[in-house]
C-alpha positions, 0 to 999 in steps of 0.5 A: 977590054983589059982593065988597070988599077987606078986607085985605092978608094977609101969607100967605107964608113968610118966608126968615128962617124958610126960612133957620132950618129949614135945609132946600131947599123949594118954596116956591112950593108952601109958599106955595100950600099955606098960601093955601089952608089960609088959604081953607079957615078962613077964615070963610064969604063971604072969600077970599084971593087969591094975591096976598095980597088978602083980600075978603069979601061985601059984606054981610059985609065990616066985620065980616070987617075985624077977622079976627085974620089973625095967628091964623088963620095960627097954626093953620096946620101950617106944619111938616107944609106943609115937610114935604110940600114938601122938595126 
């Protein structure tokens, strides 16, 4: 099943925020760890890629453009990904 790109999802955390919670973490870890909790509700037939490119099936693929990314993101425990990931 052919897939198309959908969107560009801002998935990573930010040093602001690393620099907020004050704390040494792997980031790269947090990072994976937010990509696939992304992957794991994120509706059936999309998928984002590490990178940061969100693609769904091609049948699918209008209405996966209007995904509230922002939200989906929202529901995500950042805090508990930070603390599984402290140096």
């Amino acid at each position: 099943m052919a897939k198309v790109e959908i969107a560009t999802v801002p998935y990573t955390v930010s040093a602001d925020y690393y620099a907020e919670v004050g704390a040494d973490f792997d980031t790269e870890a947090v990072d994976d760890a937010v990509l696939a909790q992304l992957n794991l509700i994120a509706p059936d037939g999309v998928v984002i890629h590490r990178n940061g490119k969100a693609f769904a099936d091609e049948e699918i693929a209008e209405s996966a453009r209007s995904i509230d990314w922002e939200a989906l993101l929202a529901t995500i425990d950042l805090d508990q990904i930070l603390a599984d990931n402290a140096k």
